[in-house]
Each structure stands twice: as structure tokens, then as C-alpha cells.
N, C-alpha and C positions, 0 to 999 in steps of 0.2 A: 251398879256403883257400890263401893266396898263402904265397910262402916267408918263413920265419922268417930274421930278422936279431937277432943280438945288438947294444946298445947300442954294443959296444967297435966293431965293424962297419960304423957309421954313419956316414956321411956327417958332414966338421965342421957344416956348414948345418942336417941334420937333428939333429946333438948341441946346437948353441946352440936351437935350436927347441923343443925337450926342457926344456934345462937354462930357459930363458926364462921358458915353458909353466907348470913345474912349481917355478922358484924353488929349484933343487939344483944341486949340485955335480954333475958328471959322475962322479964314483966313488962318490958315494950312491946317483946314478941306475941305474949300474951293478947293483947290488947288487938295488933295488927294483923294475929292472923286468925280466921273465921274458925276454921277447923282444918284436920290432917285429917287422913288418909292411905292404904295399901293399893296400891297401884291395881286397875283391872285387866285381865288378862291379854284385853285387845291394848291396853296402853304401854305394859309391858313389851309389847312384839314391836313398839315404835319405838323405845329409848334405848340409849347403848351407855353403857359405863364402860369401857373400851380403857379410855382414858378418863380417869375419877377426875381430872383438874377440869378438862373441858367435855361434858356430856354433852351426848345430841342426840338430836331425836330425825325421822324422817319426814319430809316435808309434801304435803298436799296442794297442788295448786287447782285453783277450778276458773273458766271464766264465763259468766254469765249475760245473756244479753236480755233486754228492760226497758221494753214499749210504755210510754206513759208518760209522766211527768213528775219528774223526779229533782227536788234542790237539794242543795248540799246542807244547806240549817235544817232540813226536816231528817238526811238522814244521817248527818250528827246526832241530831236528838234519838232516833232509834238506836246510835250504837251505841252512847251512853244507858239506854234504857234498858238495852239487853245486857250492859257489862254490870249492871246496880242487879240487875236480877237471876241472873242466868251465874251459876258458880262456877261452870267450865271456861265461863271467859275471863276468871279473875286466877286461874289457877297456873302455877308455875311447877317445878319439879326441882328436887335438893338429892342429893347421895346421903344417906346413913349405911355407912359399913358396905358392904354389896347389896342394897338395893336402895329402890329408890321411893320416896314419898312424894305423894301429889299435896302441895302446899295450896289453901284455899286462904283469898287475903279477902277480908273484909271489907276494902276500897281497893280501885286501881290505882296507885300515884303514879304510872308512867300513863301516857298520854296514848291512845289508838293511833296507830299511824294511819290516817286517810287523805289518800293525794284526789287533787279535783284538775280533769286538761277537759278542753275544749278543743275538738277534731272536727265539729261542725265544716269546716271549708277546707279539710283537707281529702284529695280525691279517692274517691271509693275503690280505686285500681290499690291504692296505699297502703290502704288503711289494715287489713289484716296483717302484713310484715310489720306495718307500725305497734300493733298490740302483740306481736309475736317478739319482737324488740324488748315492751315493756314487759311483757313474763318474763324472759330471761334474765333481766335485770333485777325484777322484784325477788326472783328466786333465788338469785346469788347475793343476796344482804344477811341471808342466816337468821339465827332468833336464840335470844340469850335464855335460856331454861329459868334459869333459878331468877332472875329478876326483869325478864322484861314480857313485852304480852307476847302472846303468842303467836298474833295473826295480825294480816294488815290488808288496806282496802287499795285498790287503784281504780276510779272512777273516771270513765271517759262520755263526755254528750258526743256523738257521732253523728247524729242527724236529728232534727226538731224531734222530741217526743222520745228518742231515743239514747238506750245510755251501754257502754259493756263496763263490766265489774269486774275487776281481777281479786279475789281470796286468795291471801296466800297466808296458811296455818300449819303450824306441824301438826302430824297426821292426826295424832287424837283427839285433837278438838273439834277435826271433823266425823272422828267416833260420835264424839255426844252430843252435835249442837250442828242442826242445819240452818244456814247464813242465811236462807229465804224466808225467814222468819223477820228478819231485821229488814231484809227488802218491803214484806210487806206491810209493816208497820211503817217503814219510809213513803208506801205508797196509798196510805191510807184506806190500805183491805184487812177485810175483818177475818177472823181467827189464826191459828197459829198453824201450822201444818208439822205435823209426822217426821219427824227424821227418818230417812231413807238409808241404805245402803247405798252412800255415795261412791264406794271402793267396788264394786260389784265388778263393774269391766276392766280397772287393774288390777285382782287378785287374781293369783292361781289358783282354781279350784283342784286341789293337790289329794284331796280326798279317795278319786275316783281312778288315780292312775294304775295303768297295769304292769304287772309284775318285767313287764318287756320291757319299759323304759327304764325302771329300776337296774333291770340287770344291765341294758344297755352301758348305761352309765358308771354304773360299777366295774365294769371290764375294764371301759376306756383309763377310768380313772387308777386302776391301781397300778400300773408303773409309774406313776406322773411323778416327773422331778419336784422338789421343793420349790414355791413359786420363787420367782426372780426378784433379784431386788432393783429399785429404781435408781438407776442414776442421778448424778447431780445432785441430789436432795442432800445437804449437809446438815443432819439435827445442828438448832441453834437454842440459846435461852435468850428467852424475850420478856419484859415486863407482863403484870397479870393483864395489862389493856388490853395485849396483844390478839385478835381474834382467831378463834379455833376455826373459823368457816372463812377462808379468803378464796381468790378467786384469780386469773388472767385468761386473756381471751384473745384470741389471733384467727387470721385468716392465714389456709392454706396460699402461697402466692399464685395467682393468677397464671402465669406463665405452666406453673407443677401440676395445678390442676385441670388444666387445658389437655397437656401430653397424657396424664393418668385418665379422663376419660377417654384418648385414643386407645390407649391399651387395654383398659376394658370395654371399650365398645360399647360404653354408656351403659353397661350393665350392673347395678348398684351391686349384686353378692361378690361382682368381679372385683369391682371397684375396693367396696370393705375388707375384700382378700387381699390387696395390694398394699391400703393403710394397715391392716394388723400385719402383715407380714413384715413390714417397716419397722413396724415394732417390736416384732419377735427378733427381727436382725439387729436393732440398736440393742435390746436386753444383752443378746448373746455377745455382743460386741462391749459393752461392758459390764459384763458378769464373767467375760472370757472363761465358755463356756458355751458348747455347741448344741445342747441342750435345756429347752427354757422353757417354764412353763406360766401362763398366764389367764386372766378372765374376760369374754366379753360379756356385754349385757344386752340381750337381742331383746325385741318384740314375741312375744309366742305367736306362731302361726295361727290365725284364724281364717276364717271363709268369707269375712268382710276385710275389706282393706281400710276402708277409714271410720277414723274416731280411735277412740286408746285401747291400748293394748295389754293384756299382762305382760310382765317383765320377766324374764328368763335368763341362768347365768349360763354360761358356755365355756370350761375349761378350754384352753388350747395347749398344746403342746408342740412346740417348733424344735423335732429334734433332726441333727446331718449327721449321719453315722458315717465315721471314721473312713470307711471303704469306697462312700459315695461323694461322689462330686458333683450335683445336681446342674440347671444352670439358674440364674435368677428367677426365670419363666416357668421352668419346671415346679421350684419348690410354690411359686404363687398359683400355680394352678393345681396343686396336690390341696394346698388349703381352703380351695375353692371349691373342689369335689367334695372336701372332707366336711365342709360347712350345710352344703348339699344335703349331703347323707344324714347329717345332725338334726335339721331342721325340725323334721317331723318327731323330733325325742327331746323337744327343747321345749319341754313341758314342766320343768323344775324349777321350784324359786331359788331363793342365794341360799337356803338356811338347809335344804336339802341337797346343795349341791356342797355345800361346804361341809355337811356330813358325811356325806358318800366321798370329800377325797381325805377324812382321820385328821394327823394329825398334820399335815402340810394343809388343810382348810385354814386351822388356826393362824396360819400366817403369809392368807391374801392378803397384801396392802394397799393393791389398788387394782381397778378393771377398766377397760375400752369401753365405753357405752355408746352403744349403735341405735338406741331405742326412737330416738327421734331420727336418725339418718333414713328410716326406713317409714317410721308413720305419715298418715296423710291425715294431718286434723281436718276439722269441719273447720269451712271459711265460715268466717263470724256472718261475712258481707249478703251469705246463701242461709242462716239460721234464720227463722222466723223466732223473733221475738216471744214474753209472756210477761204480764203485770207483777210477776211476782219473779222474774230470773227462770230462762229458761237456760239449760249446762247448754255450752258451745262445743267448749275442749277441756280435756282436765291434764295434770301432767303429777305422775310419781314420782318424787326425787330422794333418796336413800344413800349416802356417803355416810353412813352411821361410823363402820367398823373398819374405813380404809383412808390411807395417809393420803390419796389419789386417787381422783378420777379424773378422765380425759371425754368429755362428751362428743360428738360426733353429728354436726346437722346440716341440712341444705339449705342456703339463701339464695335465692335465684340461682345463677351459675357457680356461686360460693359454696366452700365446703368450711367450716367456722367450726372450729374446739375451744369449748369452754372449760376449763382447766380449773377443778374445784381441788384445795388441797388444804391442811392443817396449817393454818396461820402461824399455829403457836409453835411450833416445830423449823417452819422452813419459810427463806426467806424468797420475796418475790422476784430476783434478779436468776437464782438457782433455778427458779420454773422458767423463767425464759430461755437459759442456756439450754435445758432439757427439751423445751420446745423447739428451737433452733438448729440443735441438733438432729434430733426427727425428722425437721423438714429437710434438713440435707441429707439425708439417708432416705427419703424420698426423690429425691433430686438425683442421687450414683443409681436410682433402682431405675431409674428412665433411662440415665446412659448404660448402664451395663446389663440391661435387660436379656443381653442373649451369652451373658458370660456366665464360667461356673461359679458356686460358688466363692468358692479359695480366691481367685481375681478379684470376685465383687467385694470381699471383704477387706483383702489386703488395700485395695485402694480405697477404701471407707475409711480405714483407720488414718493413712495416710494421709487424707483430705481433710479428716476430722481435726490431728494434731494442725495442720495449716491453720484451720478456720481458727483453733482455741486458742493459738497462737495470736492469731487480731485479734481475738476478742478480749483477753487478755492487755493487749497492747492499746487497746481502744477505751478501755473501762477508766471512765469519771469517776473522780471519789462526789460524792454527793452534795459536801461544801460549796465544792467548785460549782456544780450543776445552778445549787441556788445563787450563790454570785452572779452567776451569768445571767441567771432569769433577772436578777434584781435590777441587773445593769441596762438591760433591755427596757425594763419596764418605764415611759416617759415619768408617770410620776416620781419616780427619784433619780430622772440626770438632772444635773448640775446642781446637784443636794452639796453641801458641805460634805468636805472630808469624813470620813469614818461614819453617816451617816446608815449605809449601805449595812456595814459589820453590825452596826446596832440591830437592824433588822435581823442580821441572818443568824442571831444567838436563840431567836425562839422560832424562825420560819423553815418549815417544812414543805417536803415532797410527797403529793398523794397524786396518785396514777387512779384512774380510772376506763374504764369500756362502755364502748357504744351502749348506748341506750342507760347507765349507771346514774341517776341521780344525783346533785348534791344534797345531802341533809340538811332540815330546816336548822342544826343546831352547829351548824359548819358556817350555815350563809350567816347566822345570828350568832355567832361568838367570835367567825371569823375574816380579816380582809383577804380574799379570793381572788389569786391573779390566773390567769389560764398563760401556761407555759408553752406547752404546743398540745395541737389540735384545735378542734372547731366545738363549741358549746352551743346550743339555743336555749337563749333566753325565754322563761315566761313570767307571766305578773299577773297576780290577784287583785284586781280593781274592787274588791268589795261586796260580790253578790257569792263569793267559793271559788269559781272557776280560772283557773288560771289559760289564762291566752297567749298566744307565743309573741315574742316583746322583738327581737332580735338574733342576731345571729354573731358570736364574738369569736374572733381568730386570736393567735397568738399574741401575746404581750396586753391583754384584755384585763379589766377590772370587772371582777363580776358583780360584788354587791356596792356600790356609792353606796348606797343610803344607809348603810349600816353605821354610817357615822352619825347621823339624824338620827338625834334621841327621838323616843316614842313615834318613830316613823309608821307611817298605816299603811304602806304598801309592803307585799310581800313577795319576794322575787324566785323560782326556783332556777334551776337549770339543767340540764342534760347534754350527753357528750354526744357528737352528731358522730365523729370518724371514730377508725378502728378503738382507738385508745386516746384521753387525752392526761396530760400532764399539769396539775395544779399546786402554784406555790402560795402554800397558807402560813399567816402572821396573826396572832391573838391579836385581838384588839384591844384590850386593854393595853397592853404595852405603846400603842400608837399616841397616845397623851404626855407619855413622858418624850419620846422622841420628837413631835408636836415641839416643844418646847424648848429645845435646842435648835430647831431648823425653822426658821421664818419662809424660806425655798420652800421647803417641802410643803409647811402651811400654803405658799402663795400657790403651788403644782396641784394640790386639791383644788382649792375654789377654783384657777383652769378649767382644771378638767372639768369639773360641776356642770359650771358654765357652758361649757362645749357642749356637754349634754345636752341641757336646758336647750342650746340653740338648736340641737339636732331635730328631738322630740317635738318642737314648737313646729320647725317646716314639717315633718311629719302631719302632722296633727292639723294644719293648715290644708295638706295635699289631699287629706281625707274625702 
């Protein structure tokens, strides 16, 4: 660990930086923060100043499974006891100038985020997709550097005596601080235990490589065109709320990936040859430009198949020279050879490959990521247990230095891209067009599979202007969207005139994905309607655990009781389908409107009631 600087100690350059950062006085700052810090070399290799507005760092997920007997107030109290004592859990990170400082605060004032579900009765066939659900989800919420913590808990009871724990921290707090320490203080076992090398089996051991993958690589890479730029994406300006880590998530349709396993013959390298090839076609098609270059992000080949893997970047290069007229089949089975050939030299992390390609490295802005289409974690349901957290699966996540990434993974017969991209930059309607378009350039690659190139493209462009053409003619201004939701919703028909508009001056559109959570501070500041899609409900009775309550479809209220001052139930939620759509209204403003509408009053107590009488037969049927 690097040496400690007090604030009073600081540089004026890194005190304005601070005081900027953080929006305080220097004799506040004084006070709030323990000590600073120069960053150590392994915490360095996890942060990007990329973009000085929004830093990020690389994110570690791990998931633990924990025979014993385990509550939620015992291990509350461990995590509080480890963030009072432990400096890496209280530590955040600021920019001064080009680099960055590890800021150590003297208390946490933002809260550990620790969720508690209860899976005890849900079937064991399930349950691993159920917790491979909830990592996806916990991993696409991001983590604020400079003010919020850094890591967070998802606790599941799965069967009597039995618990899995999902951590999920950017990476260097799992440099300094192993989490089974808080486990075992939750489980009341004595002493502390060692931090380990918990990155062992995702690093590349890049030390020992021979001079032949170097060169290898270096050949390949020195004609490579400039990478490509991504379509659709239109820089936008966004307020500072706006978050740099956002996310969409889609499934390939059912029908596309049915014909695409035909035509690879359920051979995954075939397969990933077909989606990147897809890609390589939409790039060229607008970059107009027959040569393109791009990154995927594979697995490194190892001699065990399952559990994690290192991660390895894979330039590609889709170029059609002038003379050749390939056919579709052709040019997808030259990248499937070529992937082939690769394999065993896909031994390089990103930061050696982005040096071997000068100066077009500097301007990858986004990769394919194949890393999970190919691994086979351990089933939780096959890990034997240990009192103190034994590792299941771990998962590496790394968007530091790119505008995009497109991940790539299997769900039973589903093929599912989770679309991680710069919030602050672009907006979430653009990711869908670019998604959309993809999958119909997947869809001309099944019909014109034996045609040549020059065919397959002209009638892509063709088809493409069709589609952009509806989609264009289709597109809701977002007023209207919430109109419609508001008018649907029973509690305000037959509301007084202009009621409706009063709502819709502070109510907003939040889209969320399977398995995404609402925040405690969304269900607690705000009224939640579900627009479309399916949510389930859960509810904390009082002992931490929250049990599943419900199941709510369209035109749904999620939280009642938010209107019940000092209410002691606590409800969360989660989206069950691909995607759902939620229209949110402060609550505060529901008092003044209250007071013009006596309807609207009488349409609450309604509904209340309806409740009350549902939950009662309920409860009775028990």
C-alpha cells in the first residue's frame, strides 16, 4: 500500500481536485476524509481516465456458496464491522490532473447495498439460471468511483442451512480485501484468513510468452485498417445524473437462432463465425467501406473446460478485395478457419494487443465479447459448500476504455446480448436501432446464404432503408408513451379533467431487463406503475428475507404502501420478461394533486381495499 497523506498535506492542485470532486470546503474535507493516497500499481492497471468526466474501473464478480446458518442481522453487523475497520472498504477514487488518488473517508455515509431473497421452494433444476439471472443484473448497475461504495452483496437461502452470495466490487478491492473474512465473522468462526489471489485463473500469465505469438500477432496486425466506427451511436449531452455505465439486453429471436444453429451444425466456433461475420457486414455497410476492422474477446484456450478463464482480445479484420466476389458462405467459413488458426495464439491480454496494433489501438471503441458464449461455469447446485464461502464461479468484467460492448451468452436455446455502453454519450433508443439492425442482417445472412457478396449487400442496404423507414414512421415521442400509460392505469380513469397532465409534468420512463431490480430508493421516493411487462413482487416480513409476494402484469402499481407514512413493510421487485417498462411519479407531488381530485383520493382507498381483500383470501387459503 502507498504512503498516506493527510488532506492538510496536499498539494493546492490535488486540494482544488478534492474540494471540485466532492463540492466541499477544504476544512469539511479535512475532517471527512481519513487520509489520501498514490494509487498501487495493481489498482492503477484497474482504473481508466479515458474520459476525466465519467472514470471506471474494472469490475470483479465472485459467487460463493455457505453451508451453516447464516441471518441477515448477523451479517449486517459483519459488514458494518469490516467497513469501521477495514480502509479499503471505505475507499473511493477522484482524478487530479492525469492520475488518480485513492480517497480514504473516515465513515461510509452511503449505505452497503445488501439484498436478502429466499429460493428455499424454488426447484433445483432452476435455481442455477436463477442466480446466473441475478449476476447479470447485479453487474450491470456499475459503481460511482468518487462517491459511492464500491461493492455490493446479493444473498440467497437456497435450501435449509444453505446460502449463495453474489460480490460484486471493482476489481481492486478484491486486490486488498478477501470477503470471507466478513463471511466468517457472520458465521461465527474464529480468526481472519489471508487474502488470496483471487484473479489467478482470470489473468494472463503474459510473462512466459514466446517470441512466436508475438511475432504471430504482429504480422497479422500490421496492415489492419483503422477500427470501425459504430453505427447509430449519435454523441448526445446529458445532465451530470446521467450514468456513464448503462446497459440494453435482447434476445436473438427464436425463429433467427433456430436457422443459425442449422447452418452451423450446432458448432459454437461456426456459430460465433456467423454472429461476428454479421458484424463485420453491418460495420462495412455503414462505414461504406469493404474493409473493417474489429475486436473480439474470447476465452484463452485451456486443457479444462470449466470454471473461468483468461480473457483474450482477437483483432479481426473482414476485408473483400475489389476483384473477389466471395459468396456469404464462403466469406463465413474463411473466418471460421481463420479463428481456428488463432486459437492456440490467443494468448494476449487487451493491453498487449492494443500495443502490437500503434496507433489504431488508441482508437478500439468497442469489442464482441464471446467470453461467456463459450465457458461452462460450475453449477452452484454440483459445488459442495464451506462455512466460510467456498468460490462457485467468478466473472471478469472490463468496459473501462470502450464506448461498447456487445456480450454474447447461451440461456438454454437462447443466444442473449447484453449491450453495455456510455450513458453519458448515447442514448438508449440509438442502442436499440443498432441492435435491430444487426438482427436483420442476421436474418438477409439465412436467406442469402449462397449468394455473392455484391447481392447480399445490395439487398441489405435495400431492406435496411425499408425497415428505417417504419421505424422512423413508428417512433412515439415519449409524452405520448406516458399519456397512454397514465390513461390505462385504473387508478386515474374518470379522474377530473387535466388531472392526467398534472401527473405527466414530473413522470417518467425507466425501461429495465430481466432480472434488473428496482432500487430501494425508486420503490421509497417513488409511485411505480409497470407499463409493460411482467415484474415479481417480493416482501420483507421482518426477519431480512425477502419472499416472493406476487406476480404483476401491465398497468400494475407496484409500491401502495409508499403512501403509508412509517410503513414497516418493505417491498422489492424484479422484471420477470425480456424487458419491462416503468412509469415513475415523485411522490411528493401526489399531495398537491390529492387535493384537487377527491376521484383520485376515492380510486386509492379502491384499490387499497381490493388489495386488502385479495391478500386476506390469500392468507386464509394458506
Amino acid at each position: 500500500m502507498e504512503g498516506k497523506i493527510s488532506f492538510n498535506n496536499l498539494s493546492a492542485e490535488d486540494k482544488a481536485a478534492l474540494e471540485a470532486s466532492y463540492g466541499q470546503q477544504a476544512n469539511y474535507l479535512a475532517y471527512k476524509i481519513k487520509h489520501i493516497r498514490e494509487l498501487s500499481p495493481s489498482e492503477a492497471g484497474c482504473l481508466s481516465k479515458k474520459d476525466i468526466n465519467n472514470p471506471r474501473a474494472s469490475i470483479l464478480q465472485t459467487l460463493y456458496k455457505i453451508n451453516g446458518n447464516l441471518s441477515p442481522l448477523r451479517f449486517n453487523r459483519a459488514v458494518a464491522k469490516a467497513v469501521e475497520q477495514v480502509d479499503t472498504l471505505r475507499t473511493n477514487y477522484v482524478l487530479s490532473g492525469d492520475r488518480f488518488l485513492a480517497v480514504i473517508l473516515n465513515k461510509r455515509d452511503t449505505e452497503v447495498e445488501i439484498n436478502y431473497y429466499n429460493l428455499k421452494n424454488l426447484d433445483k433444476e432452476d435455481l442455477d439460471g436463477e442466480l446466473r439471472k441475478n449476476m447479470e443484473a447485479d453487474i450491470r448497475q456499475g459503481f460511482d468511483l468518487l462517491r459511492g461504495t464500491l461493492y455490493r452483496f446479493s444473498v440467497f437461502n437456497t435450501q435449509e442451512n444453505e446460502y449463495a452470495i453474489i460480490v460484486t466490487a471493482v476489481e481492486p478491492v478484491f486486490h486488498e480485501y478477501d470477503f470471507k473474512n466478513i463471511f466468517r465473522v457472520a458465521m461465527n468462526l474464529s480468526d481472519t484468513v489471508v487474502g488470496t489471489d483471487i484473479l489467478k485463473d482470470l489473468k494472463l500469465a503474459t510473462g512466459n510468452l514466446s517470441g512466436s505469438i508475438r511475432e504471430y500477432w504482429a504480422k497479422l496486425l500490421k496492415n489492419l485498417p483503422a477500427p470501425a466506427q459504430i453505427p447509430h451511436l449519435n454523441h448526445h449531452t446529458f445532465d451530470e445524473d446521467a450514468p456513464n455505465e448503462d446497459n440494453y439486453l435482447a434476445h436473438i429471436p427464436r425463429a433467427i437462432i433456430s436457422d443459425l444453429r442449422g447452418k452451423s451444425e450446432s458448432n459454437k466456433i461456426m456459430l460465433m463465425s456467423i454472429l461476428q461475420t454479421a458484424w463485420g457486414f453491418l460495420l462495412q455497410e455503414t462505414n461504406y467501406s469493404q474493409n473493417v476492422s474489429f475486436c473480439l474477446l474470447v476465452p484463452q484456450k485451456k486443457s479444462n473446460d470449466v470454471g473461468p478463464a483468461a480473457q483474450s482480445l482477437v483483432p479481426i479484420l473482414l476485408s473483400i478485395s475489389a476483384d473477389d466476389n466471395p459468396t456469404v458462405k464462403d466469406i463465413i467459413l474463411k473466418a471460421f478457419k481463420q479463428y481456428v488458426i488463432s486459437q492456440p495464439y490467443a494468448s494476449l491480454g487487451r493491453e498487449e494487443i492494443i500495443s502490437l496494433m500503434g496507433d489504431n489501438g488508441e482508437r478500439v471503441n468497442h469489442f464482441l465479447n464471446f467470453n461467456d458464449f463459450f465457458s461452462k461455469p460450475q453449477q452452484y447446485t454440483q459445488v459442495v459448500g464451506s462455512d466460510d464461502g467456498k468460490i462457485v464461479s467468478q466473472k471478469h468484467w472490463d468496459v473501462r476504455d470502450v464506448d461498447l460492448e456487445i456480450a454474447f451468452r447461451f440461456e438454454g436455446n437462447q443466444v442473449i446480448l447484453s449491450v453495455h455502453y456510455d450513458g453519458s454519450k448515447f442514448i438508449q433508443n440509438d442502442v436499440k436501432i443498432l441492435i435491430e439492425h444487426y438482427f436483420l442482417v442476421l436474418q438477409q445472412i439465412i436467406t442469402d446464404w449462397n449468394l455473392t457478396y455484391d447481392q447480399f449487400m445490395e439487398r441489405l442496404e435495400n431492406r435496411w432503408n425499408i425497415e428505417i423507414e417504419r421505424m422512423e414512421n413508428s417512433q412515439e415521442d415519449s409524452r405520448a408513451i406516458i399519456q397512454d400509460g397514465l390513461s390505462k392505469i385504473k387508478l386515474f380513469q374518470e379522474c377530473e379533467q387535466g388531472i392526467i397532465q398534472l401527473f405527466m409534468g414530473e413522470a417518467k420512463l425507466k425501461t429495465k431487463f430481466e432480472g434488473d431490480r428496482l432500487s430501494e430508493q425508486e420503490l421509497e421516493t417513488y409511485m411505480v406503475f409497470v407499463i409493460s411487462g411482467k415484474v415479481v413482487r417480493s416482501i420483507e416480513t421482518g426477519d431480512g428475507w425477502y419472499n416472493t409476494l406476487d406476480i404483476l402484469k401491465e398497468n400494475s402499481w407496484v409500491n401502495e404502501n409508499i403512501l403509508l407514512p412509517e410503513h414497516r413493510v418493505h417491498v422489492s421487485a424484479e422484471v420477470l420478461t425480456e424487458q419491462a417498462t416503468f412509469l415513475i411519479v415523485p411522490v411528493m407531488s401526489i399531495n398537491t394533486i390529492l387535493n384537487s381530485s377527491p376521484i383520485l383520493a376515492n380510486n386509492i382507498i379502491q384499490h387499497t381495499l381490493k388489495q386488502l381483500e385479495k391478500y386476506q383470501r390469500l392468507w386464509i387459503q394458506m
